[in-house]
BAMAR-732580 format. One line per field, with one value per residue (C-alpha): x, y, z; residue in three letters. Coordinates in Angstrom, 3 decimals. Each point is the difference from the previous one (the first is absolute). Example, Ala and Ser with C-alpha at 12.3 -4.5 7.8 and 13.67 -1.06 7.14 Angstrom:
xx = [12.300 1.370]
yy = [-4.500 3.440]
zz = [7.800 -0.660]
r = [ALA SER]
END
This chain:
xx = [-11.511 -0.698 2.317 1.235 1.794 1.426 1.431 1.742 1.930 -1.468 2.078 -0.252 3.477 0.528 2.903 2.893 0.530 -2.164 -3.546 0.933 1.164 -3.205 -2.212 1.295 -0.787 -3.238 -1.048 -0.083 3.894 0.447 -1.533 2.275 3.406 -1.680 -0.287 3.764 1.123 -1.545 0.755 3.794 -0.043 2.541 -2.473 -2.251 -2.986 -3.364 -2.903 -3.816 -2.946 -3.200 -2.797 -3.829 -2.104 1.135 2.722 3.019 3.228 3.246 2.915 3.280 3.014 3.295 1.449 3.417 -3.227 1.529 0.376 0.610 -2.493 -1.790 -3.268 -2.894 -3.994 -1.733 -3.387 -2.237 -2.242 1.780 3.569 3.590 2.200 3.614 2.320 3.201 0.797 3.583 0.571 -1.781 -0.742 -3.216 0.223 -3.447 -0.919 -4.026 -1.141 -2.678 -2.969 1.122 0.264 -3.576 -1.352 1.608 0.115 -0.498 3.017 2.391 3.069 0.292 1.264 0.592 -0.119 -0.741 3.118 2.312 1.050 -0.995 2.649 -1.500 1.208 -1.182 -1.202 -3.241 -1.108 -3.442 -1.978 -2.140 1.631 1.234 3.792 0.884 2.379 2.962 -0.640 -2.150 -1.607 0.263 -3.086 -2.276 -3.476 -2.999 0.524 1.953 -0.229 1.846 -1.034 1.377 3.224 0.881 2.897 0.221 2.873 1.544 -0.022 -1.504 -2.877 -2.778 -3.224 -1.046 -3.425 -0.721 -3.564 -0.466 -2.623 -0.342 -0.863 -1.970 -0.925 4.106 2.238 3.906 1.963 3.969 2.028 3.649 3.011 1.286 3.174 2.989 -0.630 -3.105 -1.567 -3.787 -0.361 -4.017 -2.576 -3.462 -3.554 -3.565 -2.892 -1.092 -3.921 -1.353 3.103 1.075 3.510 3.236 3.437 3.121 3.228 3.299 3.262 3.723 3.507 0.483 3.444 1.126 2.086 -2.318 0.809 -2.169 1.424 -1.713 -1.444 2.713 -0.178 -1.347 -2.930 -0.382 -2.302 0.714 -2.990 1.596 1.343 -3.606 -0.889 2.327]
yy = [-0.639 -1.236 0.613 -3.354 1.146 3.603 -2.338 -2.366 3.853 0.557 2.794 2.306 2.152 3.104 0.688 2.046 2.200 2.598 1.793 0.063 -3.209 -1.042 1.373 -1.443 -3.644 -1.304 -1.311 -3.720 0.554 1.375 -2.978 -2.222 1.817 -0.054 -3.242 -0.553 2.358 -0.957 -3.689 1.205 1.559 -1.111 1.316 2.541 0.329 -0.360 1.372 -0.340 1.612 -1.917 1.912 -1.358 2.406 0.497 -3.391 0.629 -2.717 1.475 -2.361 0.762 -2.088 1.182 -2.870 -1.445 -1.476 -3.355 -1.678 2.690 2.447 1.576 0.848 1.259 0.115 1.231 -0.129 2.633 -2.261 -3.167 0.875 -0.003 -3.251 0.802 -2.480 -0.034 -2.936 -0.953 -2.731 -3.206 1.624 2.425 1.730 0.981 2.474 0.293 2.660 -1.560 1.938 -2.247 -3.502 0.457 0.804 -1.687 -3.620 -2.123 0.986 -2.337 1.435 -2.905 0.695 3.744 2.523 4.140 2.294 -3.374 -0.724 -3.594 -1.422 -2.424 -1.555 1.332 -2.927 0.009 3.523 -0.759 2.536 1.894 -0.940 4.143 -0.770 2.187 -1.107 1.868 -0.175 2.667 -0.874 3.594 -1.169 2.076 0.063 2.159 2.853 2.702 4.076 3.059 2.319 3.200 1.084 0.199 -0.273 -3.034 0.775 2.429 -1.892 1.005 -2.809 -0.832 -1.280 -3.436 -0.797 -3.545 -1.605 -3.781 -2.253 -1.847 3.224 1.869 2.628 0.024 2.922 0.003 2.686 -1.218 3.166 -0.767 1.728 2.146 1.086 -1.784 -3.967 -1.125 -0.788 -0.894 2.513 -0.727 -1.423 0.192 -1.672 1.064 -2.299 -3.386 -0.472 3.464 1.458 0.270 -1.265 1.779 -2.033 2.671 -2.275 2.419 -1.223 1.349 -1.113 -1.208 -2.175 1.289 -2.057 -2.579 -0.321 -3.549 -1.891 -2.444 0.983 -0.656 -3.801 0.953 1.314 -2.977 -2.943 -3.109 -1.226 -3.014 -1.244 0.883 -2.717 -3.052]
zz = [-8.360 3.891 2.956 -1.257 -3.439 1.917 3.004 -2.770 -1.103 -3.624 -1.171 -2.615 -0.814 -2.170 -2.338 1.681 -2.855 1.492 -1.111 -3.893 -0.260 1.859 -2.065 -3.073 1.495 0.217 3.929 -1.611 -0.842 3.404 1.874 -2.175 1.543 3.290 0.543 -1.488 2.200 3.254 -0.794 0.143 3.230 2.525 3.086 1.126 2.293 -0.490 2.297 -0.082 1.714 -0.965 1.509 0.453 1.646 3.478 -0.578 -0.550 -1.135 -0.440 -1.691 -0.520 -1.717 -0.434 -2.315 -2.394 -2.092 0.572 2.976 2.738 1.184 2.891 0.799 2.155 -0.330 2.876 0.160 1.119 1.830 0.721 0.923 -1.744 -1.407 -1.112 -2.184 -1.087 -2.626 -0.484 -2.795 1.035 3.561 1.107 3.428 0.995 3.354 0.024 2.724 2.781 -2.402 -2.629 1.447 1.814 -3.332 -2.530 2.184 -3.036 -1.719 1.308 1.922 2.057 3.455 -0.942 3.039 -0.336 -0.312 -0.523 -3.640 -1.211 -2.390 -2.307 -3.856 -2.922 -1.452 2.889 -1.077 -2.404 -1.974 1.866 3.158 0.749 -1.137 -2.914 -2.940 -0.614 -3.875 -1.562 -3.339 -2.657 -2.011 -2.628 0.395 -1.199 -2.608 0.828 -0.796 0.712 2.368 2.194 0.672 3.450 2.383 2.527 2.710 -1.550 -3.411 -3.103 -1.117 -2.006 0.796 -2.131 0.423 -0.015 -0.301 0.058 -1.403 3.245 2.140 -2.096 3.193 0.868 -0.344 -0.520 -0.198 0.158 0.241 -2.028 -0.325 -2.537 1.110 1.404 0.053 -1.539 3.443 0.662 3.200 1.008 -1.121 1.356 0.035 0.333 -0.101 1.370 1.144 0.549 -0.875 3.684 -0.885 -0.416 -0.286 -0.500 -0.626 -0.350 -0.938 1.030 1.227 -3.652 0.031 3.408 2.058 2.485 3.805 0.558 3.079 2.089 2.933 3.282 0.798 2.991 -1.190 -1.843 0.216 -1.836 -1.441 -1.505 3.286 2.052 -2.102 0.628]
r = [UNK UNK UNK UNK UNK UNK UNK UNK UNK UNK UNK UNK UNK UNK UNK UNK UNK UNK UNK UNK UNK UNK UNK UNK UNK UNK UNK UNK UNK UNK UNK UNK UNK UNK UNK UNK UNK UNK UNK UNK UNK UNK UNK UNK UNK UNK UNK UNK UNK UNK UNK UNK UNK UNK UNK UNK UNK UNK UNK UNK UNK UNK UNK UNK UNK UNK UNK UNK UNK UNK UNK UNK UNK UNK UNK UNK UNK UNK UNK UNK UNK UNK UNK UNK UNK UNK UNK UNK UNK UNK UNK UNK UNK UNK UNK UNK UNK UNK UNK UNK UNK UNK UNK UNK UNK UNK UNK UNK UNK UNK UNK UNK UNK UNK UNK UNK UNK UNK UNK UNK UNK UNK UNK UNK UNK UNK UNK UNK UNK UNK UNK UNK UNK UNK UNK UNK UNK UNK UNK UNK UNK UNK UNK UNK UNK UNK UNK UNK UNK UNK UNK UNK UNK UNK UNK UNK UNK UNK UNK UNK UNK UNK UNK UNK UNK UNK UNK UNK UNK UNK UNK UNK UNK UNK UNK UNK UNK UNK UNK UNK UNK UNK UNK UNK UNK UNK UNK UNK UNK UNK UNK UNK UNK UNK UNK UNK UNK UNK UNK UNK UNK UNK UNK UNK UNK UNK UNK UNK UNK UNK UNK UNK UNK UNK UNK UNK UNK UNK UNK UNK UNK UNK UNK UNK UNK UNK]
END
């Protein structure tokens, strides 16, 4: 799987009857309930730390998995860009790193430290907006591993290998007590094997804070442009 697939929030989820009950199932029947579980989640937070040698991208979302949700990458090398989407509307504050590398994304008049609010319907694929949505998705074949504890939770290890990565690792740690939670998952591979992308889960159906930013903070993009 490439950063790609762990940024879209592939989860894996044990059963919440506890050890026994997970080692009656086999890990195919356990990535079945994971992604029915996870698709039913009212919110929770996802972060990522993709690192590449000596580069380092850290993401984090805190989302309703709909249409409200907040997030941060900063960039090791190349600065920071917050958003906070809101229905049909995206509010966007890149740091100065960010805008002097990352010109061709277009953030139109957008100015360091000031939030740029912009409509949803401009953000494109690849532009550095995230979605709000997270796709819970199967892939690869999937094994039991190690028991282990994950924040104080008892979990299993499912080792995951995929046709498409054949010098990947995957290691999704699940839980199996309490709610049947994914807690962290984590890669090692890509060319030389130099990269290692941890993505940990929490705040699972807590209640979200997402406001916009105060108006004046706010740049309207929209208006720059008439």
């Amino acid at each position: 799987m490439t950063l790609a697939c762990l940024l879209a929030g592939v989860a894996l989820v044990g059963c919440g009857g506890g050890d026994d009950e997970a080692a009656q199932k086999s890990a195919d029947a356990m990535l079945d309930e994971a992604n029915t579980r996870m698709s039913k989640l009212s919110s929770l937070t996802i972060e990522i730390t993709n690192e590449v040698g000596d580069d380092t991208v850290t993401w984090q979302m805190t989302t309703d998995l709909k249409n409200r949700c907040q997030v941060k990458n900063t960039f090791s090398r190349s600065g920071t860009l917050e958003q906070i989407r809101i229905g049909e509307t995206d509010y966007v504050r890149p740091d100065k790193a960010y805008l002097e590398t990352w010109s061709g994304n277009d953030l139109g008049t957008a100015r360091p430290g000031k939030w740029a609010k912009v409509p949803v319907a401009e953000s494109k694929p690849g532009g550095g907006l995230s979605q709000c949505t997270r796709p819970f998705e199967s892939f690869g074949t999937v094994t039991k591993g190690e028991s282990t504890r994950i924040d104080g939770r008892k979990a299993l290890g499912l080792k995951v290998t995929d046709p498409s990565d054949k010098g990947g690792k995957y290691t999704f740690y699940v839980a199996t007590e309490g709610e049947p939670h994914l807690l962290k998952a984590v890669y090692k591979g890509g060319e030389g094997g130099k990269q290692l992308t941890t993505t940990s889960f929490s705040h699972f159906d807590e209640p979200l804070d997402i406001r916009p930013p105060a108006s004046a903070q706010v740049l309207d993009m929209s208006e720059s442009k008439d």
